[in-house]
C-alpha positions as CSV (number, residue, x, y, z in Angstrom):
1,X,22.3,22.4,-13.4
2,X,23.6,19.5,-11.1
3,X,24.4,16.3,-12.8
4,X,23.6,12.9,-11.7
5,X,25.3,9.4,-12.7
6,X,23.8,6.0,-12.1
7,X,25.5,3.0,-13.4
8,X,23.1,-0.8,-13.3
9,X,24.5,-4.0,-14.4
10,X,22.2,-6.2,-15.7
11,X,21.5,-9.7,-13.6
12,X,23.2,-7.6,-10.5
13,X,19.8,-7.9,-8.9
14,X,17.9,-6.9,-5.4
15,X,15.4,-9.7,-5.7
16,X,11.9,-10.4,-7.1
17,X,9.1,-7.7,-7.7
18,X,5.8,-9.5,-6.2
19,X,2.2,-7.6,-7.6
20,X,1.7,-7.8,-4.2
21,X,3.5,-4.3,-3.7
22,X,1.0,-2.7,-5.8
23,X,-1.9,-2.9,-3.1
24,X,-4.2,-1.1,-1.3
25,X,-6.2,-0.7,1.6
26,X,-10.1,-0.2,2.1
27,X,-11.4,0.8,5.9
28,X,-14.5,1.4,7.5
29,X,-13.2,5.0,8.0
30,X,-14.6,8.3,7.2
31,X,-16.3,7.9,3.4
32,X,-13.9,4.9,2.0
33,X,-16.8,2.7,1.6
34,X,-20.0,4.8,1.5
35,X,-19.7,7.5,-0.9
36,X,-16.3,5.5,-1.9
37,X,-16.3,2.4,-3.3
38,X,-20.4,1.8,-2.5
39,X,-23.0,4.6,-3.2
40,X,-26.2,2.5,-4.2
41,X,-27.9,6.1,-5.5
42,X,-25.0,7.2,-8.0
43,X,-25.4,7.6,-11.8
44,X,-23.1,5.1,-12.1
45,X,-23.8,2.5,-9.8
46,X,-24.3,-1.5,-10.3
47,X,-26.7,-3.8,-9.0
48,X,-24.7,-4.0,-6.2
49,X,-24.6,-0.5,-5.1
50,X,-20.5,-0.2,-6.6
51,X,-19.6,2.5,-8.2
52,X,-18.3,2.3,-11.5
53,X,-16.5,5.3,-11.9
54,X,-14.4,4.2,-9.0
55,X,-13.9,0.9,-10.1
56,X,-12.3,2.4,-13.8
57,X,-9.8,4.6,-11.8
58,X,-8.5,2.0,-9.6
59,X,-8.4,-1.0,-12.6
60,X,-6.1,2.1,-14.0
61,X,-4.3,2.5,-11.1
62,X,-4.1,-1.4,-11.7
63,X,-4.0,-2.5,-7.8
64,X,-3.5,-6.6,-6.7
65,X,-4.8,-6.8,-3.3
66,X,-7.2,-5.0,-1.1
67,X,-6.7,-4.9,2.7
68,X,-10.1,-4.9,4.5
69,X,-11.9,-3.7,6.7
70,X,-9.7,-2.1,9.0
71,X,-7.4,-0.3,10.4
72,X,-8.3,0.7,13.6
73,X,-12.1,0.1,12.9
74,X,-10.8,-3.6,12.8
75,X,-10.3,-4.3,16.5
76,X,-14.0,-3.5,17.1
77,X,-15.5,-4.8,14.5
78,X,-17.8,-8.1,14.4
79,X,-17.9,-9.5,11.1
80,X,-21.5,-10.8,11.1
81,X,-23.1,-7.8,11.7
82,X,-22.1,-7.2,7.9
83,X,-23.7,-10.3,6.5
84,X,-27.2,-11.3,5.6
85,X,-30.3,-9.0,4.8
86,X,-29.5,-5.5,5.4
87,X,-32.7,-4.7,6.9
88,X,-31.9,-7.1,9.7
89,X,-28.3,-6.0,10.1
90,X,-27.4,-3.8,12.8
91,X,-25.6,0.2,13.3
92,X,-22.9,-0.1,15.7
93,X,-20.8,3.1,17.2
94,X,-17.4,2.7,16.3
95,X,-15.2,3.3,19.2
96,X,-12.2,3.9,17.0
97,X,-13.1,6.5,14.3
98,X,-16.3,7.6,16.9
99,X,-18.7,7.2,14.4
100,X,-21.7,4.9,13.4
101,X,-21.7,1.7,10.4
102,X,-24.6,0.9,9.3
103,X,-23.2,-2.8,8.2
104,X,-25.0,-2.2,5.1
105,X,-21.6,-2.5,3.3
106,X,-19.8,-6.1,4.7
107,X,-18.0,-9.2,3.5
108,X,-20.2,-10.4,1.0
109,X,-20.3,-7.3,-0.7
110,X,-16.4,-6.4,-0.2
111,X,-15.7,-10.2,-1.8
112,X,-18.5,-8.7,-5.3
113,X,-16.9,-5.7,-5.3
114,X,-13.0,-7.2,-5.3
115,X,-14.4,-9.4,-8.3
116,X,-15.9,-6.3,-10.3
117,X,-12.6,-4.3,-9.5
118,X,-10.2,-7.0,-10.5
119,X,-8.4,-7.1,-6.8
120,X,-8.3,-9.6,-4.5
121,X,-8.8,-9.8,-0.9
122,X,-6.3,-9.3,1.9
123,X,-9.0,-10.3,5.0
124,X,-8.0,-9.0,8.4
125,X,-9.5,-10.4,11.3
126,X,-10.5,-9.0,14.8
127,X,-7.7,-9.7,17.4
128,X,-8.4,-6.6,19.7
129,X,-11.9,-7.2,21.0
130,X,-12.6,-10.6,18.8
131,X,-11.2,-14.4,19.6
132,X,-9.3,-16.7,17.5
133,X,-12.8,-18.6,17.2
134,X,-13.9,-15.9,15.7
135,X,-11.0,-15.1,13.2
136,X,-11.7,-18.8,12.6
137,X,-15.3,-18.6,11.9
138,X,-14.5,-15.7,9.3
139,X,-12.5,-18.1,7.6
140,X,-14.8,-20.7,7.8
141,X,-17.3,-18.8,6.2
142,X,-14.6,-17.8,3.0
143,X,-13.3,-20.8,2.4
144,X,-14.4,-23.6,3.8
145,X,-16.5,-25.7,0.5
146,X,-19.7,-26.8,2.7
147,X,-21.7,-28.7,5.0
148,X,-20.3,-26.8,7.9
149,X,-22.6,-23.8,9.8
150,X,-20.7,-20.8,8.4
151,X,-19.6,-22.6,5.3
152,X,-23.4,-23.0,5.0
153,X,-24.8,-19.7,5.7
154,X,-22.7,-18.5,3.3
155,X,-24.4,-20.6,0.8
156,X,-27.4,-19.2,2.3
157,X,-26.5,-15.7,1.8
158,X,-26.0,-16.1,-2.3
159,X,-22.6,-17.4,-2.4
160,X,-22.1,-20.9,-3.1
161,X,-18.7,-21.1,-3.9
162,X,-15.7,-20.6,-1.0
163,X,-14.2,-16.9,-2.0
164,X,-10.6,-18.6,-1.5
165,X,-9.3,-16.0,0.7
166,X,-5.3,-16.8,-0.1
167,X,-4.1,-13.8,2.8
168,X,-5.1,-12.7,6.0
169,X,-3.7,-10.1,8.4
170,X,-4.5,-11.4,12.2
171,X,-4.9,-8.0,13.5
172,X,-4.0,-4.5,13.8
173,X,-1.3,-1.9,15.4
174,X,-1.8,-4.3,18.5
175,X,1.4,-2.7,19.7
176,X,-0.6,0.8,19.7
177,X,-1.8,2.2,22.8
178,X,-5.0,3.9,20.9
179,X,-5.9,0.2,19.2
180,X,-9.4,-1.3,20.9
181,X,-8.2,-3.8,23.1
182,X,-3.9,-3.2,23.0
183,X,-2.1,-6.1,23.8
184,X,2.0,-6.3,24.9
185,X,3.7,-8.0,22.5
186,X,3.7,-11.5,24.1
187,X,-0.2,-11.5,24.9
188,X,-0.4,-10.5,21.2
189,X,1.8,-13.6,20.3
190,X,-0.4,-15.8,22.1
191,X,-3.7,-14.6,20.4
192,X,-2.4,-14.4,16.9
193,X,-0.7,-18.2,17.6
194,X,-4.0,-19.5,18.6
195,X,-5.8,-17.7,15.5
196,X,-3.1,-19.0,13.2
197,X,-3.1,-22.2,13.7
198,X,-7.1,-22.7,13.4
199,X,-7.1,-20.6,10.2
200,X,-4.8,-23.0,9.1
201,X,-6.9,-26.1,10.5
202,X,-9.4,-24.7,8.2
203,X,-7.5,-23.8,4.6
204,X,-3.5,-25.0,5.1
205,X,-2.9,-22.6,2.0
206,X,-3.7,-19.5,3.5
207,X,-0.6,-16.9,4.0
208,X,-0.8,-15.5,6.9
209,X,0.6,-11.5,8.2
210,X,0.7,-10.9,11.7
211,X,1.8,-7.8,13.3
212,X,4.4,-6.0,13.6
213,X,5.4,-2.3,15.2
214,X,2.8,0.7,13.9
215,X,5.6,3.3,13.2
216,X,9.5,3.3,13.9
217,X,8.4,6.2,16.6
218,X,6.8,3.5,18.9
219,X,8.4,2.9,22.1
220,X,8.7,-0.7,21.5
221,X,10.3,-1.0,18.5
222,X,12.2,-3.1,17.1
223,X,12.1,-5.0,20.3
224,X,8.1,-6.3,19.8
225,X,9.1,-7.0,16.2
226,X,11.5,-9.4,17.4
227,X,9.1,-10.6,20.0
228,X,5.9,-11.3,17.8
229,X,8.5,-12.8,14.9
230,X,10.4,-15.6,17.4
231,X,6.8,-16.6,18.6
232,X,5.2,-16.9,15.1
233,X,8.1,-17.5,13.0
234,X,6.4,-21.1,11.5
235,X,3.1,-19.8,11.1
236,X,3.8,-16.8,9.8
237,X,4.6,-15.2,6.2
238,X,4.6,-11.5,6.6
239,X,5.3,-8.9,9.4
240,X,3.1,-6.3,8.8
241,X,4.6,-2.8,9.4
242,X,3.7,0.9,8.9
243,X,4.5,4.4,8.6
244,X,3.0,7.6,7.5
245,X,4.9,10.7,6.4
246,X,3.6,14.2,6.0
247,X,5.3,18.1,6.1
248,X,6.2,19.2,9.3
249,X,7.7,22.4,8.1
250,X,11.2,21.8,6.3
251,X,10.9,20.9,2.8
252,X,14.1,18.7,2.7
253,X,13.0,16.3,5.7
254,X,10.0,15.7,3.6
255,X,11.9,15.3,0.6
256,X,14.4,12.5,2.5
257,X,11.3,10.7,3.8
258,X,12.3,7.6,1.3
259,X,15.5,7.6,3.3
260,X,14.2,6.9,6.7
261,X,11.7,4.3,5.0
262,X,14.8,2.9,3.7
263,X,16.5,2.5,6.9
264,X,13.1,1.2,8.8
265,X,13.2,-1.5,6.0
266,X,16.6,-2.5,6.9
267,X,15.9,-2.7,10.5
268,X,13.0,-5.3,10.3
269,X,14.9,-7.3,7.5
270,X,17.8,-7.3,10.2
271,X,15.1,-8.6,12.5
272,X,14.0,-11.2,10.5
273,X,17.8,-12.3,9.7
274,X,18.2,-12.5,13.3
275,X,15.4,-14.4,14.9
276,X,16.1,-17.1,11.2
277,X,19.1,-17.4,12.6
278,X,18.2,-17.9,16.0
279,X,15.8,-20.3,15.4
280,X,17.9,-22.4,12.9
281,X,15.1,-22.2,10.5
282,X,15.3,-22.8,6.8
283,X,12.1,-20.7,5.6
284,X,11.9,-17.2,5.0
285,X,10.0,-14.3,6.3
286,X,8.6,-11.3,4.9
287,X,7.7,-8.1,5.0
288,X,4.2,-6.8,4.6
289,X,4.0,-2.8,4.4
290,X,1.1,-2.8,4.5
291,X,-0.2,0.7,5.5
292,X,2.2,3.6,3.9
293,X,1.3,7.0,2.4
294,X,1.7,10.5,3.1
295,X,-0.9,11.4,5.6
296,X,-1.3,15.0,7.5
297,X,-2.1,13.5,11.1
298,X,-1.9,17.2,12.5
299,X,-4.8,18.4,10.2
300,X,-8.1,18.7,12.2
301,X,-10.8,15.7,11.2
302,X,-13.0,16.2,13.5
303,X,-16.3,14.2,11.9
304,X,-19.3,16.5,10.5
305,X,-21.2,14.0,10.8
306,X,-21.8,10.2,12.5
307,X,-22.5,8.4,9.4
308,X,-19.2,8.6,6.7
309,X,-18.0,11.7,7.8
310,X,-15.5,13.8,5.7
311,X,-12.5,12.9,7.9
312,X,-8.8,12.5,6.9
313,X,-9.6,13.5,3.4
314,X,-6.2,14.9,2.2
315,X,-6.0,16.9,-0.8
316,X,-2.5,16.4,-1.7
317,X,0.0,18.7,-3.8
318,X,2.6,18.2,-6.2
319,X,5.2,18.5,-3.4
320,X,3.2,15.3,-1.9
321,X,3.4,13.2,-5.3
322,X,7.0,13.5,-5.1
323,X,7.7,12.6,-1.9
324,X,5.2,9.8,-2.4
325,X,7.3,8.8,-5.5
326,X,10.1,8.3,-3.4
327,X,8.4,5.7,-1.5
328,X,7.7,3.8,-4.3
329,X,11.0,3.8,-5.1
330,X,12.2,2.6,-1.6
331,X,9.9,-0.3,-1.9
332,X,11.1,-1.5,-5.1
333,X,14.5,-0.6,-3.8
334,X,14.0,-3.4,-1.3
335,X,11.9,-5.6,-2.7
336,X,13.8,-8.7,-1.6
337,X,12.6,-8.4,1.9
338,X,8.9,-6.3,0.8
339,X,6.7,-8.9,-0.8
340,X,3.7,-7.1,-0.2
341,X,2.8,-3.2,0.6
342,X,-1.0,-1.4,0.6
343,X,-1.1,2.2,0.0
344,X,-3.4,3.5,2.7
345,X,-5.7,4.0,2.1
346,X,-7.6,3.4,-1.8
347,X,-10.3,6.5,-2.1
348,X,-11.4,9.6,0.0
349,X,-9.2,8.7,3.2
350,X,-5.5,9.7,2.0
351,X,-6.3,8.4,-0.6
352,X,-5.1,8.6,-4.9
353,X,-9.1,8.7,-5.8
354,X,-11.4,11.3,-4.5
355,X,-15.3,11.4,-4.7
356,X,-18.4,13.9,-4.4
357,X,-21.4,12.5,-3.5
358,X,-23.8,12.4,-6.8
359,X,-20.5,13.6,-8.3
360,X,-17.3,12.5,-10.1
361,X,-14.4,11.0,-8.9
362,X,-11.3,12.8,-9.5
363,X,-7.1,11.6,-9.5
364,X,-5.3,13.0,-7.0
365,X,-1.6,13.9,-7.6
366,X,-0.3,11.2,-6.0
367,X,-2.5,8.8,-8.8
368,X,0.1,8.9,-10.8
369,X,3.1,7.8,-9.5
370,X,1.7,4.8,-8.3
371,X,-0.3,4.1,-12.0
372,X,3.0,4.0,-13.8
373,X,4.7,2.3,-11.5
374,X,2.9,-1.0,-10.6
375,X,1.6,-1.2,-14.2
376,X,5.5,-1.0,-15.4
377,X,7.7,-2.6,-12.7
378,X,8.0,-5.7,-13.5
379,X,10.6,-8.4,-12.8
380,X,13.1,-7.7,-10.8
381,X,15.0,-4.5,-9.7
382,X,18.5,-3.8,-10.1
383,X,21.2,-3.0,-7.7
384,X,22.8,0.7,-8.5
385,X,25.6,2.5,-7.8
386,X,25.3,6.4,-7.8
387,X,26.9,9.6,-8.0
388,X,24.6,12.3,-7.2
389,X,24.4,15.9,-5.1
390,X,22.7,15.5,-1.7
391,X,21.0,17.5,0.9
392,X,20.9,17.9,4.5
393,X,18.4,16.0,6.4
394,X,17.0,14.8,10.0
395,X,17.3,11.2,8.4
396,X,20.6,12.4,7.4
397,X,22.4,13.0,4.0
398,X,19.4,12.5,1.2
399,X,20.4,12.3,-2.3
400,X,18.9,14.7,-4.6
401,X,17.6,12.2,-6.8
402,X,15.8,9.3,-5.9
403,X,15.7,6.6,-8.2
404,X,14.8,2.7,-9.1
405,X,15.3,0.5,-12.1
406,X,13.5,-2.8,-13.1
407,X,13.6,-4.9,-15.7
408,X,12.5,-7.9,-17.7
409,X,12.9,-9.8,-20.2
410,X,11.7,-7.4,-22.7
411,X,11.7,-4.2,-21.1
412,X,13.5,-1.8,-18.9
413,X,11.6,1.2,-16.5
414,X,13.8,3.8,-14.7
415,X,11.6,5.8,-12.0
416,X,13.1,9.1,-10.5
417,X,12.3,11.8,-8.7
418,X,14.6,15.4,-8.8
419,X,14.3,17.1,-5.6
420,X,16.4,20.1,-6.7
421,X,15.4,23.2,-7.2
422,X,16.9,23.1,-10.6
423,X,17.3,20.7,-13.7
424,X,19.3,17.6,-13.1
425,X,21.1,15.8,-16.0
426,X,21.1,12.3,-15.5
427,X,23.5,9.7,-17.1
428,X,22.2,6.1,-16.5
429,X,24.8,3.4,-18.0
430,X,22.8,-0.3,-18.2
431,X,25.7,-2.1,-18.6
432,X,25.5,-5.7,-20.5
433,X,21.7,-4.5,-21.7
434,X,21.7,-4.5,-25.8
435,X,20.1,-2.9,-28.0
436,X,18.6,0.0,-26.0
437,X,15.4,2.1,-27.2
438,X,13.2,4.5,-25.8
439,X,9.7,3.5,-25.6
440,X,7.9,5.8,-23.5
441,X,8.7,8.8,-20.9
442,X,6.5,10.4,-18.6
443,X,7.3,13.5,-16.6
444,X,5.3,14.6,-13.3
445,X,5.9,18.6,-12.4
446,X,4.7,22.3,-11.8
447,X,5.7,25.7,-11.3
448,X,3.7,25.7,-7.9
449,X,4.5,22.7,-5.7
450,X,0.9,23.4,-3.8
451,X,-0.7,22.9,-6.7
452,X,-3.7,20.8,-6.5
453,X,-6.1,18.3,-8.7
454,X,-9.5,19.7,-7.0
455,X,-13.1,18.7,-8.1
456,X,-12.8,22.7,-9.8
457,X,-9.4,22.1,-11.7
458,X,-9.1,18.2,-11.3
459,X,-6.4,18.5,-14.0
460,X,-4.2,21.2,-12.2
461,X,-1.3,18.2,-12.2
462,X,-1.6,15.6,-14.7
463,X,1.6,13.7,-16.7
464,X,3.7,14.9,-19.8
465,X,6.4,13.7,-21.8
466,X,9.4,13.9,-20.9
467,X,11.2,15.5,-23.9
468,X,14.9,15.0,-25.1
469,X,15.7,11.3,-23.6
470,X,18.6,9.8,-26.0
471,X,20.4,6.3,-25.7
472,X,23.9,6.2,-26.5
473,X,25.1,2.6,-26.8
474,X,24.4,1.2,-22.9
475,X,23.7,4.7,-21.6
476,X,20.7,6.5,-21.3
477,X,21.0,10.3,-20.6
478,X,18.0,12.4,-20.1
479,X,17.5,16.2,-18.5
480,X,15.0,15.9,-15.6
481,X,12.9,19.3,-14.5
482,X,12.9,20.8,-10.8
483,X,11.1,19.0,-8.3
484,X,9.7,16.4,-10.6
485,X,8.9,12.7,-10.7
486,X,9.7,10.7,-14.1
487,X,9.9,7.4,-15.8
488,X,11.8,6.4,-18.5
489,X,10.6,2.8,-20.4
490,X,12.9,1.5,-22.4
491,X,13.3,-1.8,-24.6
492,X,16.3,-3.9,-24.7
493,X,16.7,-7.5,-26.8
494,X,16.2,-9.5,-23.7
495,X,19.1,-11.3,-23.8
């Protein structure tokens, strides 16, 4: 058994957990929206073609924000071939994902369907092959009252009220070779500058998330980063950033991906110290990650078909759920500087939710970590100090367990994940937190890490208590199993 000691002082703080972490990401990709989030001809469909099974599952995975529509489908995409009737709207090929959109599925519908599923919108807008006048007219048409044209034809298309778009992402991966359109990071500046400043013309209160490097493997990081921040520093409120993780054959580099997300992090905060410093400014930029997930980018997707192929459709294992765990640790480990993150992406394409046409919709492994999280983290989370076994890894030394602790004013949530082989007793002392209770424990694991939830056996992997958690004055000590992700709630008297 290997033993693991964490000690957390209360009010010794990282920073501020913002709902905004807990958010997703919805593409014009593969069968995200048709099939997905939109099948007009399911048993379970609304007026508006949404399916409601969908809709349950992702309420319970209780997600904030919704990134849409793209991705690399972004850079091509023209916004008002998704608006008005659908029998005059048009199929274009999609040069990214080389397949066709029907438009039947655009921004009117996105904006019904974030108000049926309780999230709101996180707007992109087309900087690879669109202008900043159109970025503009997008917004425009979202929130501008009336008595303009798009403002208008919104009206005319059924919506009388502005949707109130409060974010919007100018762009995608411009620094990407394979993005429609690539730009060098001061050409990007330029268009994103030009783009800002009229979105802002048109609603001052918009927040605004301009991009920054794809993945730490691109051959321009952290220098664009630095670039695209000291030319949109006062526009801006996020740097967008992303990176995907996925088994490329030794267990423990999986395992330590939170480590090297960990260390990205740091590196863009220490970007946006610097150019703060530089430019002797007094606000404060952030980080949006907004694309992050375990993704298998050497499986084979080539489509089946031109219309909402089955492409990038993970099935993930339990090995994957605890990696992913990780993560979501990471984040909240460093949720001073990440104000925002969308797990990429929301169903069918890497995604927690899977669908069958005419079928169910199932919870992938990795569901569940991100369920208990962002409907328990709350508050802030607290700085740690800890003694624990670690393993060899290409990020370096990893330890064994991976862990986060938030709090409020009423209760306390300790997330960890045990990447040993064997059980790990864990000794957690809270120190200054009164009055210490266990309220609930959840415990993610199985004898075979390549187990599967599958539309045969969708409840292969599913959550159980976690048995045998005891407090003992500011301590809590519990036993976790091999190569399993846990939470422990607890309440405290909130003093």
């Amino acid at each position: 058994m290997k033993n693991t000691k964490i000690l957390a002082i209360k009010h010794l703080d990282i920073g501020d957990i913002s709902p905004d972490m807990f958010s997703s990401f919805i593409e014009h990709l593969g069968r995200a929206v048709y099939e997905g989030i939109y099948e007009p001809t399911h048993k379970t469909a609304d007026e508006n073609g949404f399916r409601q099974d969908v809709i349950d599952l992702i309420k319970e995975l209780n997600v904030k924000k919704v990134r849409y529509p793209g991705g690399n489908y972004l850079s091509g995409y023209r916004w008002e071939d998704g608006i008005g009737p659908k029998e005059n709207r048009k199929r274009r090929f999609d040069m990214a994902w080389s397949t066709v959109d029907t438009n039947e599925f655009g921004t009117d519908e996105f904006m019904k369907w974030c108000d049926k599923s309780g999230c709101e919108p996180l707007m992109a807008v087309n900087l690879g092959t669109g202008t900043p006048q159109d970025g503009a007219n997008l917004a425009e048409y979202c929130n501008f009252k009336e008595g303009t044209y798009y403002s208008d034809l919104r009206k005319q298309n059924g919506r009388k009220e502005p949707y109130k778009v409060e974010s919007w992402c100018l762009g995608n991966e411009m620094d990407g070779v394979w993005q429609i359109c690539h730009l060098n990071a001061e050409d990007y500046s330029k268009k994103a500058l030009e783009t800002a400043k009229m979105i802002r013309w048109i609603d001052p209160k918009t927040k605004l998330v301009v991009c920054g490097s794809a993945s730490v493997n691109q051959p321009t990081f952290p220098e664009w980063d630095k670039t695209v921040c000291e030319n949109l520093y006062d526009f801006a409120d996020f740097l967008s950033v992303h990176q995907y993780y996925w088994w490329e054959g030794n267990d423990d580099d999986f395992y330590a991906s939170y480590v090297q997300m960990d260390e990205y992090i740091k590196t863009i905060k220490g970007v946006l110290t610097f150019v703060k410093a530089k430019l002797r400014s007094k606000k404060d930029m952030y980080i949006s990650f907004d694309e992050w997930n375990v993704w298998y980018q050497n499986a084979d997707n080539t489509p089946d078909r031109l219309i909402a192929p089955h492409i990038l459709e993970d099935v993930y294992t339990m090995q994957d759920a605890l990696v992913f765990g990780g993560l979501m640790n990471t984040l909240l480990n460093n949720c001073d500087v990440v104000k925002m993150a969308c797990l990429a992406q929301l169903v069918n394409v890497i995604a927690p939710i899977m669908t069958q046409a005419d079928g169910p919709a199932i919870r992938q492994t990795i569901f569940y970590p991100f369920k208990y999280v962002s409907n328990n983290a709350k508050g802030k989370t607290l700085r740690t100090v800890n003694t624990c076994d670690k393993f060899d890894s290409k990020y370096g030394k990893a330890d064994y367990v991976s862990s986060a602790i938030t709090y409020d004013d009423k209760e306390i949530c300790v997330f960890l994940v045990n990447y040993a082989a064997e059980e790990n007793e864990i000794n957690i002392n809270l120190n200054l937190f009164k009055d210490i209770k266990v309220k609930e424990t959840v415990s993610l694991f199985s004898d075979d890490l390549k187990k599967q939830n599958t539309f045969k056996n969708p409840f292969a992997v599913v959550p159980t208590e976690l048995k045998g958690v005891k407090t003992e004055k500011d301590s809590v000590i519990a036993k976790l199993p091999p190569f399993s992700w846990n939470m422990i709630k607890l309440s405290h008297d909130g003093e």
